[in-house]
Each structure stands twice: as structure tokens, then as C-alpha cells.
SENUDO-122536 format. One record per atom (N, C-alpha, C): x, y, z; residue number from 1; atom name. Coordinates in steps of 0.05 Angstrom, whole numbers, plus 32768, in hexadecimal, padded with zeros to 4 digits. Last residue first. Example, Ala and Ser with C-alpha at 12.3 -4.5 7.8 and 13.67 -1.06 7.14 Angstrom:
<pts>
xx/yy/zz/k/a
8101/7FD3/808E/2/N
8111/7FEB/808F/2/CA
8102/8001/809D/2/C
8108/7F8E/809C/1/N
80F6/7FA6/809C/1/CA
8108/7FBE/809C/1/C
</pts>
This chain:
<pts>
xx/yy/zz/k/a
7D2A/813D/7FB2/102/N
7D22/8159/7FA8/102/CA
7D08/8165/7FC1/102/C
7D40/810D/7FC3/101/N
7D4D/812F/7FCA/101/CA
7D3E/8140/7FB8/101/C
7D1D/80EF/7FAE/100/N
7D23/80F0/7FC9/100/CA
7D2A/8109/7FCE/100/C
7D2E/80E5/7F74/99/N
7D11/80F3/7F82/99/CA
7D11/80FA/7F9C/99/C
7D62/80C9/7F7A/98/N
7D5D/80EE/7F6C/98/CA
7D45/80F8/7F7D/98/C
7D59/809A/7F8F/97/N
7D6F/80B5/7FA7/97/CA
7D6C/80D3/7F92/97/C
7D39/808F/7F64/96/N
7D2F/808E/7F7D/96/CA
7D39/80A5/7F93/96/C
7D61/808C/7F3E/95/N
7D43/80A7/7F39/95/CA
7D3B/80A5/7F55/95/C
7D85/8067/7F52/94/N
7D8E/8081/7F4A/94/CA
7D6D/8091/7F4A/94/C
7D5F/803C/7F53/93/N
7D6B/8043/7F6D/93/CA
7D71/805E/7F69/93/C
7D5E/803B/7F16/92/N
7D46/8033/7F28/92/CA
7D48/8047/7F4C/92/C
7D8C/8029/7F08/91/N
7D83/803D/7F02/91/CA
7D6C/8046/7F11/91/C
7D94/7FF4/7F29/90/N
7D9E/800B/7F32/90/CA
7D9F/8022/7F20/90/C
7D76/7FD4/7F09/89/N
7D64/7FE3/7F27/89/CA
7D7A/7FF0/7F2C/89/C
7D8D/7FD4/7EDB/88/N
7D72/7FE2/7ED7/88/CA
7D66/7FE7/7EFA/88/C
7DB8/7FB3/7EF3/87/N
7DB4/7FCE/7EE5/87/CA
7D9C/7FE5/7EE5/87/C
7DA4/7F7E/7EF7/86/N
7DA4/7F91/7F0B/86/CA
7DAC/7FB1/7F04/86/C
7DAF/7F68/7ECB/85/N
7D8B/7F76/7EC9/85/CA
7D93/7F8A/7EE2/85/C
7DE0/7F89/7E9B/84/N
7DD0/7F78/7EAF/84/CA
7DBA/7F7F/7EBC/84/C
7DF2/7FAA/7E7D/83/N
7DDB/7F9C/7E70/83/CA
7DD0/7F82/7E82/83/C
7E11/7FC8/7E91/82/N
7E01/7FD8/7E7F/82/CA
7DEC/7FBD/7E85/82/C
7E46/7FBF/7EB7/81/N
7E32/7FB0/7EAE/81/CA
7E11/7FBB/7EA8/81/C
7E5E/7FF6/7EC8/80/N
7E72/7FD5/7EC9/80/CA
7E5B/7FC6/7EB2/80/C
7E39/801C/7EC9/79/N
7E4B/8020/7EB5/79/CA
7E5B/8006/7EAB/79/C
7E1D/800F/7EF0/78/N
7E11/800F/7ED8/78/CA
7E25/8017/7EBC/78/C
7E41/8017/7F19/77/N
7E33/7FFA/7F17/77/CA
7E32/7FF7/7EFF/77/C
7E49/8053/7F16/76/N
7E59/803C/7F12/76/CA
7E51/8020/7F0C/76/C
7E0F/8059/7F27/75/N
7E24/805B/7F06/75/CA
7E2D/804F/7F00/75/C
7E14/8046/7F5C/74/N
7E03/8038/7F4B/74/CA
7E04/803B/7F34/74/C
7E3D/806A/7F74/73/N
7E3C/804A/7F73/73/CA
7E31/8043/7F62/73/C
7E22/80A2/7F64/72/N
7E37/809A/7F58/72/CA
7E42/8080/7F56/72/C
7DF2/8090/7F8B/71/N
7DE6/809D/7F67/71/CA
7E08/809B/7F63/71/C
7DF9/806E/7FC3/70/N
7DF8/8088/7FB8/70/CA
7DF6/8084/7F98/70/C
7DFB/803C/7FDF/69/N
7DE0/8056/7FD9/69/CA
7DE5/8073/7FC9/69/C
7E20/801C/7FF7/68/N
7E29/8038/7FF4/68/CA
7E07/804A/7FF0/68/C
7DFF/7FF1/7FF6/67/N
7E0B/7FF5/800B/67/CA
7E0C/801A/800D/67/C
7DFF/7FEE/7FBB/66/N
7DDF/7FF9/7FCC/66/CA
7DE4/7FFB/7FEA/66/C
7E28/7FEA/7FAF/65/N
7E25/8004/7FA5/65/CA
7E03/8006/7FB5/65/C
7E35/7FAF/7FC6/64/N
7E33/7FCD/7FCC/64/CA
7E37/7FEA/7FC7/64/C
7E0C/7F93/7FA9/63/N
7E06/7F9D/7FC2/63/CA
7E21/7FB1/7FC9/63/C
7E31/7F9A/7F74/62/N
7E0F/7FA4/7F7D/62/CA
7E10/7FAF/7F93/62/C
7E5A/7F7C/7F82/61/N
7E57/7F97/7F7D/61/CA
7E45/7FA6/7F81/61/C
7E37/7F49/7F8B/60/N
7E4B/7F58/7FA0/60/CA
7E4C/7F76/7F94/60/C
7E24/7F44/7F59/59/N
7E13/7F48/7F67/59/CA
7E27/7F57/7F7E/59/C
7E57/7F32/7F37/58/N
7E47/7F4C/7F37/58/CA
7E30/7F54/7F4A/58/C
7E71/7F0F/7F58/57/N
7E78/7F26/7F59/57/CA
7E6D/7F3F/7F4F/57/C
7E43/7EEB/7F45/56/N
7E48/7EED/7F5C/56/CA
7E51/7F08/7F61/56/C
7E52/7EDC/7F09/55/N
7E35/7EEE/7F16/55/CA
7E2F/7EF2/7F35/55/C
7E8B/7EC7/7F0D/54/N
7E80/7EED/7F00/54/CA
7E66/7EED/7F06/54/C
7EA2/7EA4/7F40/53/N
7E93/7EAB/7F2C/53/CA
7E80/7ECA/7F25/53/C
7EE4/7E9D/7F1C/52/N
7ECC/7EA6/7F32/52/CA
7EBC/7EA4/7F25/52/C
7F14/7E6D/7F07/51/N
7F03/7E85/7EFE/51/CA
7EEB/7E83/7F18/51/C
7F43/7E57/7F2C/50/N
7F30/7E46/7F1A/50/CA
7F18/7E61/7F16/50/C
7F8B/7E6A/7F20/49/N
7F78/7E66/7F31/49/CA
7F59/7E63/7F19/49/C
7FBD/7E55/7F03/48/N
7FA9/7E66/7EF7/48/CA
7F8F/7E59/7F11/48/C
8006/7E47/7F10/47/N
7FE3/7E3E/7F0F/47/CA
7FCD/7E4F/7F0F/47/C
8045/7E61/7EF0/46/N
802C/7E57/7F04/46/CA
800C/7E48/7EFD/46/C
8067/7E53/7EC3/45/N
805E/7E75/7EDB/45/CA
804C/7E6C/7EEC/45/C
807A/7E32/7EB4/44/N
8061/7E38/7EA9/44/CA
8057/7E50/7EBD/44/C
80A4/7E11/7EC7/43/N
80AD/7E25/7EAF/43/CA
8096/7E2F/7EA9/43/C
8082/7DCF/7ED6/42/N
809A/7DE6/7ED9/42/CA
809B/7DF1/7EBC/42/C
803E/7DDD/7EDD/41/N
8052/7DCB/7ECC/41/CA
806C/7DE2/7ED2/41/C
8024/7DEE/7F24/40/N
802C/7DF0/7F08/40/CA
8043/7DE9/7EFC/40/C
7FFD/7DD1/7F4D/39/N
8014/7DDA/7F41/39/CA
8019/7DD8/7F28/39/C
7FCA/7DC6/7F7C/38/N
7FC7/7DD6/7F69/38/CA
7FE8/7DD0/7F66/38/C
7FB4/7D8B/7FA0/37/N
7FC4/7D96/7FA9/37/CA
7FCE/7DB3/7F83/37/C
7F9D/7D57/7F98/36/N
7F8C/7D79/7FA4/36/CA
7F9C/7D8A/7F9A/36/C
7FC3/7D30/7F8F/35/N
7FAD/7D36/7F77/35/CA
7FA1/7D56/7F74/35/C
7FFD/7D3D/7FA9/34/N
7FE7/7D37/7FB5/34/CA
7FD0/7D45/7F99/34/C
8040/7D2F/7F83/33/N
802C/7D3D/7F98/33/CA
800A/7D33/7F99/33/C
8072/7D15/7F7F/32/N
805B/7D01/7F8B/32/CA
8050/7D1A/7F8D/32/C
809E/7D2E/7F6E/31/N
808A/7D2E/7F5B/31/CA
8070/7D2B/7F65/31/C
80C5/7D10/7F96/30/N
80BB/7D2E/7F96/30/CA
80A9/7D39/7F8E/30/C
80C4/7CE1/7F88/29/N
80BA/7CDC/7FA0/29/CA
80B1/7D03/7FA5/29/C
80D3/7CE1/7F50/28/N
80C9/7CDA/7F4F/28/CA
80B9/7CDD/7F6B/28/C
810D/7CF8/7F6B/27/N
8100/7D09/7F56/27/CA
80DE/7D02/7F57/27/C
8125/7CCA/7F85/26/N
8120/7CE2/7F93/26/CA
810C/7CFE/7F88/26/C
8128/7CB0/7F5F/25/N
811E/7CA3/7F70/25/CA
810C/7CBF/7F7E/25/C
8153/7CBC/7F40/24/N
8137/7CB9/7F33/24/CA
8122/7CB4/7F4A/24/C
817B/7CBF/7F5C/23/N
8173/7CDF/7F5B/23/CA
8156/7CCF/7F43/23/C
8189/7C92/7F6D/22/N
8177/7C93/7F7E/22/CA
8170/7CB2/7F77/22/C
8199/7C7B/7F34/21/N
8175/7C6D/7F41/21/CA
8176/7C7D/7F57/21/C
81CB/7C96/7F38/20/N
81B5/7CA1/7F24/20/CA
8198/7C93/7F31/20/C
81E3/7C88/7F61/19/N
81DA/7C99/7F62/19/CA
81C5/7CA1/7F4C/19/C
81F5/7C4B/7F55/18/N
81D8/7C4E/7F5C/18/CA
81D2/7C69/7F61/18/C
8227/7C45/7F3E/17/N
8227/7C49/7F5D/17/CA
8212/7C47/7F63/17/C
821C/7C40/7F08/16/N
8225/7C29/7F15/16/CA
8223/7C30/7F33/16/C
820A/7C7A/7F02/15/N
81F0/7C5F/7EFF/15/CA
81FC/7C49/7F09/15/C
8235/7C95/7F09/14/N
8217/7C99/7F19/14/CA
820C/7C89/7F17/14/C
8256/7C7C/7EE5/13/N
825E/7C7A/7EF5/13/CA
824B/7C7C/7F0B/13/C
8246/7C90/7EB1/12/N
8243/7C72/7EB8/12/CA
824B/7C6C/7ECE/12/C
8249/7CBB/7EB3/11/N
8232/7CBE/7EB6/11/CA
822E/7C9B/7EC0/11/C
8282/7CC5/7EB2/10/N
8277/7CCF/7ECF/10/CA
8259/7CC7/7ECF/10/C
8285/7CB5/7E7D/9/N
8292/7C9F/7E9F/9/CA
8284/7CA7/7EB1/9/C
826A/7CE1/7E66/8/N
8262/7CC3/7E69/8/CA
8271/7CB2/7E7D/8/C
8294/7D07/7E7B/7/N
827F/7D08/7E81/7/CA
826B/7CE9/7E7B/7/C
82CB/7D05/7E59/6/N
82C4/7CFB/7E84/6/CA
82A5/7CFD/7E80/6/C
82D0/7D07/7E28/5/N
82C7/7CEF/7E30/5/CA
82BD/7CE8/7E4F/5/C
82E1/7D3E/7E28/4/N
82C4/7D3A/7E1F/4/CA
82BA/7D22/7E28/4/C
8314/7D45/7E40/3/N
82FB/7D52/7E4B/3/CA
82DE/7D42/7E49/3/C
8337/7D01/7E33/2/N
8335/7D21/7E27/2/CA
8319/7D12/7E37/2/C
836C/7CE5/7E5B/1/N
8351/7CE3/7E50/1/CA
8347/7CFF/7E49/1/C
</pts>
């Protein structure tokens, strides 16, 4: 019997023994995962965690560049986010630690 033809015997041969129902079986019982449970489509590099939230982490920052207190934290602040309102009190804070030291 030529190369090319073993492979259909061999395939009719898995489904007559029932190996093929039980590697469907076994696939299908693998698959089962739990709804909660986060995974990604195979071949897709992974699962993309679910976005923070950005007005949270900017306040965190905040607090602590007011942790820190110092006029270079609070730049920085004002450098990340120009146009948030907390901005304007950590310009606020900056003239405050200026007037202080004079």
C-alpha cells in the first residue's frame, strides 16, 4: 500500500476504535472553563486586563506629590496633567512652599 493512502485507514481506524469520540470528548471537557474565569482565544498573546480607572490614578499621584510637599512633585504633577483642575491647586501649593521660605 503506497505512503499517501495510510493516513485515511489510520483516520478510519480512530473513529472505528472510538479514539476519535473520546479526543472530542476530552477537548470539549478541557474547553469547559468557568464564565469568571479570564482566557485568551489561542494564538492571541493573551488577555488585556479591563482599563483603570484614570481619575483615580490621578488623584493617587496627587496625593503624593502632597505626601512629598515639595515644588518639584507638584511640577511634575503639573507637567502629567496641565489641564486638570487639581493642577491649579498644585500651583497653588508651589507659591505657598515659595512664600514660606522667604
Amino acid at each position: 500500500m503506497p505512503v499517501h493512502n495510510a493516513i485515511p485507514v489510520l483516520m478510519i481506524l480512530a473513529a472505528v476504535s472510538g479514539c476519535a469520540g473520546n479526543a472530542a470528548n476530552a477537548a470539549s471537557a478541557h474547553d469547559a472553563v468557568p464564565a469568571t474565569m479570564l482566557h485568551a482565544p489561542p494564538g492571541t498573546g493573551g488577555v488585556m486586563p479591563p482599563p483603570g480607572d484614570a481619575e483615580k490614578a490621578i488623584r493617587d499621584q496627587y496625593a503624593e506629590a502632597v505626601r512629598q510637599n515639595t515644588a518639584p512633585a507638584y511640577r511634575l504633577f503639573m507637567s502629567r496633567y496641565p489641564d486638570h483642575p487639581l493642577a491649579r491647586d498644585a500651583a497653588k501649593r508651589i507659591d505657598s512652599l515659595v512664600n514660606s521660605q522667604r
